[in-house]
C-alpha positions, -999 to 999 in steps of 0.1 A, spaced: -147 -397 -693 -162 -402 -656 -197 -405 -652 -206 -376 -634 -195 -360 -667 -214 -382 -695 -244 -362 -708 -276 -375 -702 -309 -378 -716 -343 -372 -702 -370 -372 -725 -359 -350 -757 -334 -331 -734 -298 -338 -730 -280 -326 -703 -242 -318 -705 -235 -338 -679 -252 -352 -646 -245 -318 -622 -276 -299 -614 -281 -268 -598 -310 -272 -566 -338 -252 -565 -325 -227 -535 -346 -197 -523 -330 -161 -529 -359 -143 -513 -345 -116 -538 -381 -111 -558 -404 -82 -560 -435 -94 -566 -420 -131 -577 -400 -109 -606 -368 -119 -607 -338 -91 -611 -306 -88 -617 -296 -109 -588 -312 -138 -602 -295 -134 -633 -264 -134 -618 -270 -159 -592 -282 -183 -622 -264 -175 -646 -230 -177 -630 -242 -213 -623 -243 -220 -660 -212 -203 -667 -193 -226 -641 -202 -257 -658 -239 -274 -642 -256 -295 -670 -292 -283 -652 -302 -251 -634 -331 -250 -614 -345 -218 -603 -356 -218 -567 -389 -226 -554 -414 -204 -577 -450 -200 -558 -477 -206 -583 -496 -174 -568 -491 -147 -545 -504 -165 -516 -483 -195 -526 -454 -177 -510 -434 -186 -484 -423 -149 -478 -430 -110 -497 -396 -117 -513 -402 -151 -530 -397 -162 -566 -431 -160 -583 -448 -172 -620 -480 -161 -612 -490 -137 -642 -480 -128 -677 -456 -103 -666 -433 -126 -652 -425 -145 -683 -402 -122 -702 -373 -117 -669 -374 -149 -668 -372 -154 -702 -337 -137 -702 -324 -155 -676 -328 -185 -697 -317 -174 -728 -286 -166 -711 -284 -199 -694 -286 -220 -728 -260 -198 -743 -238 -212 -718 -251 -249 -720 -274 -255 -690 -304 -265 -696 -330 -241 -676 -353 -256 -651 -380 -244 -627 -394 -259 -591 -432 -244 -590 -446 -245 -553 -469 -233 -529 -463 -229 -495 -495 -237 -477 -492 -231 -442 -458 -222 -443 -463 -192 -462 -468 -152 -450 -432 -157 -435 -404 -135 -432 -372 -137 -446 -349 -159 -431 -323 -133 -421 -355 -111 -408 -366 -136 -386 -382 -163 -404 -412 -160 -384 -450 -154 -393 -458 -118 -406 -492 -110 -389 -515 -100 -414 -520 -67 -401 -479 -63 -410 -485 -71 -446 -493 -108 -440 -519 -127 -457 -542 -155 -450 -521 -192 -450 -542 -221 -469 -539 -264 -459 -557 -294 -456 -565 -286 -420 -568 -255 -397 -530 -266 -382 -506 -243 -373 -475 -256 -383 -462 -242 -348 -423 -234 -333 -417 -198 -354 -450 -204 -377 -476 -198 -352 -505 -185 -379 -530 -210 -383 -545 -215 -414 -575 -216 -433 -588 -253 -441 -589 -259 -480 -625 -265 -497 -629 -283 -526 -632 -250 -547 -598 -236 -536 -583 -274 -542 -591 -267 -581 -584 -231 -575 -548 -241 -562 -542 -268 -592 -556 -245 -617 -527 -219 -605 -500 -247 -609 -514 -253 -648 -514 -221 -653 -483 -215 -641 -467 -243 -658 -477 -231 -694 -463 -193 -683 -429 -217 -675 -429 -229 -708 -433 -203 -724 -405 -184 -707 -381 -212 -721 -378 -234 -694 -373 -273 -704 -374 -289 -672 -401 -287 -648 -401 -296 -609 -432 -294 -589 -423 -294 -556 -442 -316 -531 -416 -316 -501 -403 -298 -472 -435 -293 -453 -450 -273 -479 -486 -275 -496 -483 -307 -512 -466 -325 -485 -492 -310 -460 -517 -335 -479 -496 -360 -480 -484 -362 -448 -509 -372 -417 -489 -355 -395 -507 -321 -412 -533 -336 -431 -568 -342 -406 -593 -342 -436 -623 -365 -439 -632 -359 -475 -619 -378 -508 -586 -354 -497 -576 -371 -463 -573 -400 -444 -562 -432 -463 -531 -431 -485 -551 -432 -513 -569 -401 -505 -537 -382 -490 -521 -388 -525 -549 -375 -541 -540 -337 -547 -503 -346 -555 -515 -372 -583 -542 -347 -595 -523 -316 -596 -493 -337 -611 -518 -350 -639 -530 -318 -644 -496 -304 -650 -484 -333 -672 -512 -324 -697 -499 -292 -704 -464 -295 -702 -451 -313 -734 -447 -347 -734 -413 -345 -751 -399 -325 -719 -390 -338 -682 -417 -332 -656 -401 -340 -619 -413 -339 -582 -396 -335 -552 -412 -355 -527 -402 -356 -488 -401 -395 -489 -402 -392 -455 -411 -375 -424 -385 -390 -400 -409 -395 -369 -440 -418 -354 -468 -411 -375 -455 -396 -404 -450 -404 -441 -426 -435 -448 -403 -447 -476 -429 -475 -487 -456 -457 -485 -436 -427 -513 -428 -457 -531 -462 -466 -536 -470 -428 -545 -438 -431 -568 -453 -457 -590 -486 -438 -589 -471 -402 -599 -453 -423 -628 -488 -437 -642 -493 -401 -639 -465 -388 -660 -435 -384 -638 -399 -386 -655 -376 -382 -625 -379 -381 -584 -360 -358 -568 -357 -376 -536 -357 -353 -508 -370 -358 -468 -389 -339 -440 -400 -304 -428 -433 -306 -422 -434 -304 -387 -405 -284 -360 -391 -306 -334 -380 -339 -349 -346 -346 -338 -334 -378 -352 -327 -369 -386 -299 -389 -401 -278 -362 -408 -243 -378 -431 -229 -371 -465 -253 -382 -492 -276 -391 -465 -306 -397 -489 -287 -416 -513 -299 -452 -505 -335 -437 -506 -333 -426 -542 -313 -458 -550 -344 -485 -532 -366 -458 -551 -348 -460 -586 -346 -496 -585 -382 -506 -570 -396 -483 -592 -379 -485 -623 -377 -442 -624 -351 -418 -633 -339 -399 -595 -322 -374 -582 -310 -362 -546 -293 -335 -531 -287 -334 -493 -246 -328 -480 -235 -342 -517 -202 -318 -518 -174 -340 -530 -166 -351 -566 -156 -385 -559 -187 -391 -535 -207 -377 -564 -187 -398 -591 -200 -428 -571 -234 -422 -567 -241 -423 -605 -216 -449 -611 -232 -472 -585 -266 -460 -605 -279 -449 -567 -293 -415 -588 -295 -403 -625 -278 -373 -616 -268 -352 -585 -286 -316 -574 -258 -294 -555 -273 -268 -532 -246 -250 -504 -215 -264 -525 -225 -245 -559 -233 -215 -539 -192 -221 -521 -182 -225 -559 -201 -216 -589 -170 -236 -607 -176 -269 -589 -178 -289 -625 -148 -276 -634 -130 -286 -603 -151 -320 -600 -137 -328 -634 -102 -321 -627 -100 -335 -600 -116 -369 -613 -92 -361 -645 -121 -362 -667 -104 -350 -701 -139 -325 -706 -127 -304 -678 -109 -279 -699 -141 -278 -722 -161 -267 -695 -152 -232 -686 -161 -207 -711 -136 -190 -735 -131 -161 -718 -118 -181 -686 -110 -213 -701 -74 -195 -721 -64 -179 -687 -67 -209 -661 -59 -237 -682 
């Protein structure tokens, strides 16, 4: 058996095998419900063979959005459709995971094939949260509203909340995510984060909300199940956030309760040109990260071929590998990874109803 395709363990789950399913966005919700797109979009992931499926980036309230359309867990209501979805998903053997987020100033956005740009509030907009009155700028001109302490609880009360409404829709594996520019990383990051309080400034207080919020989360969520961040480990430019400085936040966020970093970079501010774009380009950043910290990671980022993959847990660079674009090209991608690797699993992997056809 290859590597990719030996099961593994986090906490009291166990994964089929070491292929994950990314959080992607859909922007396919009403009112964060997901519908029958999401259960095909998800489910079909399952059905081709991913050990893990993580649904998309889910805001922890309606202004936690990044657009009208997004992926939401912010009530009751939404517990049951998701609820299906996972059902489904287990049937098939993936484990079912959510990413819950907030969008901070990136939020009140359109859809990216509507123009990705701010929706004016007067257009069914809303009022954008952050550290600091910043406009993120380029196609997100709105600025927003600086946080006060009160809607810094407010905001981690909402991830709690929605974490327990994540549980009990079935979910087993929980993602918060503190990357790409969003919330989060808008405290983390002093390229967004101007603040003078205990929230801004020095590391220590820039890390603050993640830790807290990450805490706060950890004490509701089970201790028997996986609780995982993604963190933008860094910003790529002068000024920004830097690999030893999320290595530092790493070990802090596992005092905290962390299980697994999923190692991820950037977005937090337009214009930054030098990004290393290459296959498996943040590979040696979850491997300094894994090592230096002695934590379970995970990484994404232009990961689309089986051997490459094969490698990257073999070498122990990550625990496991999140496919984004390449699941979404091929649903089946474990089956063909483990063919082509001639893993002797790969007929196992595709269900009855395909598997006594193709093999």
């Amino acid at each position: 058996m290859s590597k990719l395709f030996e099961p593994l363990s986090i906490k009291d789950v166990t994964l089929r095998n070491r292929v994950a399913v990314s959080p992607m966005c859909q922007y396919s919700s009403d009112d964060g419900l997901p519908n029958d797109w999401h259960f095909v979009h998800l489910g079909s992931r399952a059905v081709g063979g991913a050990g893990l499926v993580v649904v998309e980036a889910t805001a922890v309230s309606p202004e936690g959005r990044i657009s009208p359309a997004d992926s939401g867990i912010y009530t009751d209501d939404h517990i049951e459709p998701f609820a299906k979805i996972n059902r489904f998903m287990e049937e098939h053997g993936a484990v079912p995971g959510i990413q819950l987020a907030h969008a901070g100033r990136k939020a009140s956005a359109r859809r990216p094939w509507d123009g990705d740009d701010s929706i004016p509030n007067e257009e069914g907009g809303w009022e954008t949260i952050a550290p600091s009155a910043i406009a993120f700028g380029d196609n997100l001109p709105k600025t927003p509203r600086e946080m006060t302490i009160d809607d810094i609880q407010r905001v981690q009360t909402n991830f709690v909340d929605s974490a327990k409404r994540a549980l009990a829709a079935g979910f087993r594996f929980l993602e918060i995510h503190f990357a790409h520019g969003y919330l989060a990383h808008e405290f983390y990051s002093p390229l967004s984060n101007k603040r003078d309080d205990a929230y801004g400034g020095s590391f220590e207080n820039r890390c603050r909300f993640l830790i807290e919020t990450l805490s706060a989360v950890r004490e509701v969520w089970p201790a028997n199940l996986p609780l995982a961040a993604r963190l933008s480990v860094t910003d790529w430019t002068e000024g920004g956030v830097t690999i030893e400085e999320s290595i530092e936040l790493t070990r802090k966020l596992k005092d905290a309760g962390l299980d697994m970093l999923d190692v991820s970079h950037g977005f937090v501010t337009p214009g930054v040109d030098n990004v290393p774009w290459s296959p498996g380009m943040m590979l040696p950043h979850a491997d300094r990260i894994r090592r230096e910290v002695d934590i379970m990671t995970t990484t994404s980022w232009l990961i689309t071929d089986a051997k490459q993959a094969e490698k990257a847990i073999t070498n122990n660079q990550v625990d496991m590998v999140m496919l984004g674009r390449e699941l979404l090209r091929d649903p089946y991608w474990p089956y063909h990874a483990a063919k082509e690797l001639g893993d002797d699993t790969a007929n196992d992997i595709l269900p009855v109803q395909y598997a006594r056809a193709v093999q």
